[in-house]
N, C-alpha and C positions, 0 to 999 in steps of 0.2 A: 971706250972714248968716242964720243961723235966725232962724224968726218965733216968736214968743211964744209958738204952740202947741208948737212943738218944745224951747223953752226948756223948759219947763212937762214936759214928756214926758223930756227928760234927768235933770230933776232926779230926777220920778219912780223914774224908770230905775234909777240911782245909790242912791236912797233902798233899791232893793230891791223895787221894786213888780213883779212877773211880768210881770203883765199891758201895763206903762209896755214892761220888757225886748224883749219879743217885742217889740210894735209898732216899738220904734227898731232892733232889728236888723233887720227887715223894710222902714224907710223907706232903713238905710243899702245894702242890699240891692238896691232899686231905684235911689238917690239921686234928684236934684230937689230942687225948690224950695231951701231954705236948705242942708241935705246934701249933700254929695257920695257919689257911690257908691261903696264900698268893703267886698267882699266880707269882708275879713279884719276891720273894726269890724263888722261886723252879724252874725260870730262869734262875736266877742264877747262880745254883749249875746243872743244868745241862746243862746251855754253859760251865763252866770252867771244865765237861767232856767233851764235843762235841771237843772242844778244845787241848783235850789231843790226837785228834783221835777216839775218841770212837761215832762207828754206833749208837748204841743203844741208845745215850743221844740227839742224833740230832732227831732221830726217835720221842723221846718222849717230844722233842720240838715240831714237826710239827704235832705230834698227839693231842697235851695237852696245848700248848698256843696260847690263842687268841690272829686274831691284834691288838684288843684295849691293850694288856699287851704288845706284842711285843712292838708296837710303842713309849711306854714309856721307854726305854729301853736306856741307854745312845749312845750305838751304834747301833739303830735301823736295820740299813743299813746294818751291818756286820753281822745279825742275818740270811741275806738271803740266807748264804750259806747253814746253817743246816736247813732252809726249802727247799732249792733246794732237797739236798740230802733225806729229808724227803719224799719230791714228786715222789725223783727216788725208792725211797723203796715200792710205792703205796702208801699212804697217799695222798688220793685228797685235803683234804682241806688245809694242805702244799702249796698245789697250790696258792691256790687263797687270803691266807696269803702272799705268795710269792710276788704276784701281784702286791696287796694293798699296800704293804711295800717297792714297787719300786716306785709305784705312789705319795704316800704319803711323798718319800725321795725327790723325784723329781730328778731319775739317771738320767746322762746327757746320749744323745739320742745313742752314742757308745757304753756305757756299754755291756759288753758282756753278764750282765745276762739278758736281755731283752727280746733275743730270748728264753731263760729259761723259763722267768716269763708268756712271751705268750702262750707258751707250754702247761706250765702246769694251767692256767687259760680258755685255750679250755679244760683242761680235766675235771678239777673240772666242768667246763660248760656241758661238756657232761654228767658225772657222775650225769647232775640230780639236783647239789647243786646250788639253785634259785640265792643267791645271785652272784656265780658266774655267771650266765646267765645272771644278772641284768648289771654286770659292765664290762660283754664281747660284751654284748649290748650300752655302752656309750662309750665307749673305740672304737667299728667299725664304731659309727658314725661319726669320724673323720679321714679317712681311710687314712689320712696323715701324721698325726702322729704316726700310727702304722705303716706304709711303714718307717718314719724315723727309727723308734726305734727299729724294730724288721726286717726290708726289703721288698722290693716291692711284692718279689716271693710269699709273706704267702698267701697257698690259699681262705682263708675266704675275702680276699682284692678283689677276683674276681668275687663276687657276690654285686652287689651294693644293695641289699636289704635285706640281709645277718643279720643287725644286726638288723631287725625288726624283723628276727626268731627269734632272740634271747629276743628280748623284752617282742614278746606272749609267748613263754616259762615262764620267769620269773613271766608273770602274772598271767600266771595257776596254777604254783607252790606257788601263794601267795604274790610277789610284786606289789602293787597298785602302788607303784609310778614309775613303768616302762609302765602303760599305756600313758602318760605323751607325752613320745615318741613317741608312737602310734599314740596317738591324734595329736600331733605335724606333724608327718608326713603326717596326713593326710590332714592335714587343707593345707598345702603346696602343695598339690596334686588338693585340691579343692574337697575334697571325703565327701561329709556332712555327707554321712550314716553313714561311719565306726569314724569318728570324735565323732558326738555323741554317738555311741557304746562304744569310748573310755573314754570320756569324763565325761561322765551321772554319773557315780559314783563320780569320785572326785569333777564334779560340786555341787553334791547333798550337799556330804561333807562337800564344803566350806562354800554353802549358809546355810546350816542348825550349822557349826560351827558359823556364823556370827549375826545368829540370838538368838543363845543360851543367858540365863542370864548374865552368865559372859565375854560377847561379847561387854559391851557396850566401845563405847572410841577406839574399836582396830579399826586396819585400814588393808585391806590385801594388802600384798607384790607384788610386779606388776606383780609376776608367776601369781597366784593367780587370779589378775583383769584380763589379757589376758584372760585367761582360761574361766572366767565367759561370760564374752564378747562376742570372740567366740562363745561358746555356745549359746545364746541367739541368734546371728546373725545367724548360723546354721540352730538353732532350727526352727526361724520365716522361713525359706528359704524352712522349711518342709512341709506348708500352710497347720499345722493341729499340731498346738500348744494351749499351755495352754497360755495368755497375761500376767495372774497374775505372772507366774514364768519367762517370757520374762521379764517384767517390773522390778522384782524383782532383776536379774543378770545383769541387764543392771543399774541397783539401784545403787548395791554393788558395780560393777566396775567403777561407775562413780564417786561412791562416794572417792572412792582410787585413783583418780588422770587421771583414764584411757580416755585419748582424744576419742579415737574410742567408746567407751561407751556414752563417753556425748553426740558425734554427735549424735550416734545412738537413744539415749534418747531423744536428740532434734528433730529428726525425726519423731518417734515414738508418742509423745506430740500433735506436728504439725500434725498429721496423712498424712505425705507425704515420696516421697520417695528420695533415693538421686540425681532423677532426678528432683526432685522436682513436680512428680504428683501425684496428691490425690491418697489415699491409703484406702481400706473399714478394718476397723478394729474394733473387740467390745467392747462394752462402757468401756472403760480403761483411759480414760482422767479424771482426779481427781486434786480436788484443794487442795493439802496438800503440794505441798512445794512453798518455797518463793528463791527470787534470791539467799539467803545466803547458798543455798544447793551445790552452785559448784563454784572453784573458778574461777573470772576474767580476760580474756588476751588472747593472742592468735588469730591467723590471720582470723578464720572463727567461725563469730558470727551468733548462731540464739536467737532471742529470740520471746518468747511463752507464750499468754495467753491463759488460758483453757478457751477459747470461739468459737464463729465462727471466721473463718481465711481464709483472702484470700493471695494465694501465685503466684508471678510473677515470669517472669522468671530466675532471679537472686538467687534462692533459700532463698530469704527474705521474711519472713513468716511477715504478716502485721494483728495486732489485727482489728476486725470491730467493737470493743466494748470492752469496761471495766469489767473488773473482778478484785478482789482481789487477784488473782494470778496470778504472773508474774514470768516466768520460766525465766532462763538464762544459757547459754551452754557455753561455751567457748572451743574449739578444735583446736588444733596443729597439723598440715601436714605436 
């Protein structure tokens, strides 16, 4: 139950009094005593100061509400002023609220505050704060949509490699999923070392989340299979791998749908290559799955028993004998 001074301070508040405003967004802010705390009321009462004119309310927006509160906010969008103004005070992470809240509205690409919101998301970036480095990093690698929305001239548009600084920063400072990038870019380069440099952790991740107890039934997401895939294809390309963790992510991603995976699985099986000549690899052929392990269709078929195999030049793997297990690949080009 409020106490008399808070009753007294509401009414204020309500009446229009700035000074009443601020203070009751700043108790609902903390909460205690008679309040409860609620980030989205101490909004509130300090936009319908910011509102009135008043510095100090917009301040204590862009120092004290997050995006996650902002963006529920009825007029998300209009909240961008008293972060701008928040930003011009010094408040970095104004910024990069700033940002977020132009991205998340989806300003069309004129808005004037764009050039703002860029501003001040290179500063929170500089200033050190990860996540902005993280999303001044996915944001440059579309150097075209920040040329629309902010103009051609901005000088970070003139370093084409510009926002892979920005990626390693983010990952020093603690964002794993701006390796991601990294890896991405590298794999695009054809750079295996720095690929798995990147990679080797979230690979680890995935494959040890998928193997966990509570893992059975799940399937991962095609980010996911790429990434294992990759990896594995890399890895072997380093001709001083473990087979059991190759087989393994080549497993995972095959098992999630990923065409490159099963090829590669199909290959791998056949102990050939994708030129189709024998390949020396260690004893990793094992008879534990049956066709029902991958599903059927698709333009380029191999199919695989774990036996001796002769291969023609058609890259048609041909059984010389019977076994109980009969592998089946199916892959889409």
């Amino acid at each position: 139950m409020a106490s008399r001074e808070e009753v007294a301070l509401i009414r204020a508040a309500r009446a229009g009094n700035t000074f009443a405003q601020i203070a009751l967004g700043r108790q609902y802010l903390l909460g205690g005593s008679g309040l409860p705390q609620s980030s989205i009321t101490g909004l509130y009462w300090l936009e319908r100061a910011a509102r009135q004119g008043d510095q100090e309310a917009a301040i204590q927006i862009g120092r004290h509400i997050p995006f996650e509160s902002a963006v529920q906010a009825p007029d998300a969008y209009g909240l961008c002023t008293w972060y701008a103004k928040a930003f011009d005070a010094g408040i970095a992470q104004a910024g990069l609220v700033l940002a977020k809240l132009m991205l998340a509205k989806e300003a069309q690409e004129e808005d004037p505050l764009w050039h703002k919101a860029w501003t001040a998301l290179e500063a929170a970036a500089q200033a050190g704060i990860a996540e902005a480095q993280w999303l001044l990093a996915q944001q440059l690698s579309d150097k075209k949509v920040v040329a629309a929305r902010c103009g051609a001239s901005q000088p970070a548009l003139r370093d084409p490699d510009v926002h892979l600084k920005w990626a390693r920063l983010a990952v020093d400072n603690g964002i794993a999923e701006a390796r991601r990038l990294l890896a991405d870019h590298a794999w695009q380069v054809s750079d295996d070392a720095a690929f798995l440099h990147w990679a080797l952790p979230i690979a680890h991740a995935i494959a040890g989340r998928d193997l966990s107890d509570d893992a059975a039934g799940r399937k991962l997401d095609d980010e996911d299979a790429v990434l294992l895939c990759r990896y594995a294809t890399a890895y072997v390309r380093t001709n001083n791998f473990d087979p059991q963790q190759v087989e393994q992510y080549w497993k995972l991603a095959a098992q999630a749908g990923n065409r490159d995976a099963q090829f590669q699985l199909g290959l791998w099986f056949a102990r050939i290559d994708e030129r189709g000549d024998p390949v020396s690899t260690a004893s990793h052929i094992t008879n534990y799955w049956d066709s029902s392990g991958f599903p059927v269709g698709g333009r380029s078929r191999i199919q695989v028993k774990a036996t001796a195999m002769e291969v023609d030049s058609d890259l048609e793997v041909v059984p010389v004998s019977e076994t109980t297990g009969t592998f089946l690949y199916s892959c889409n080009f």
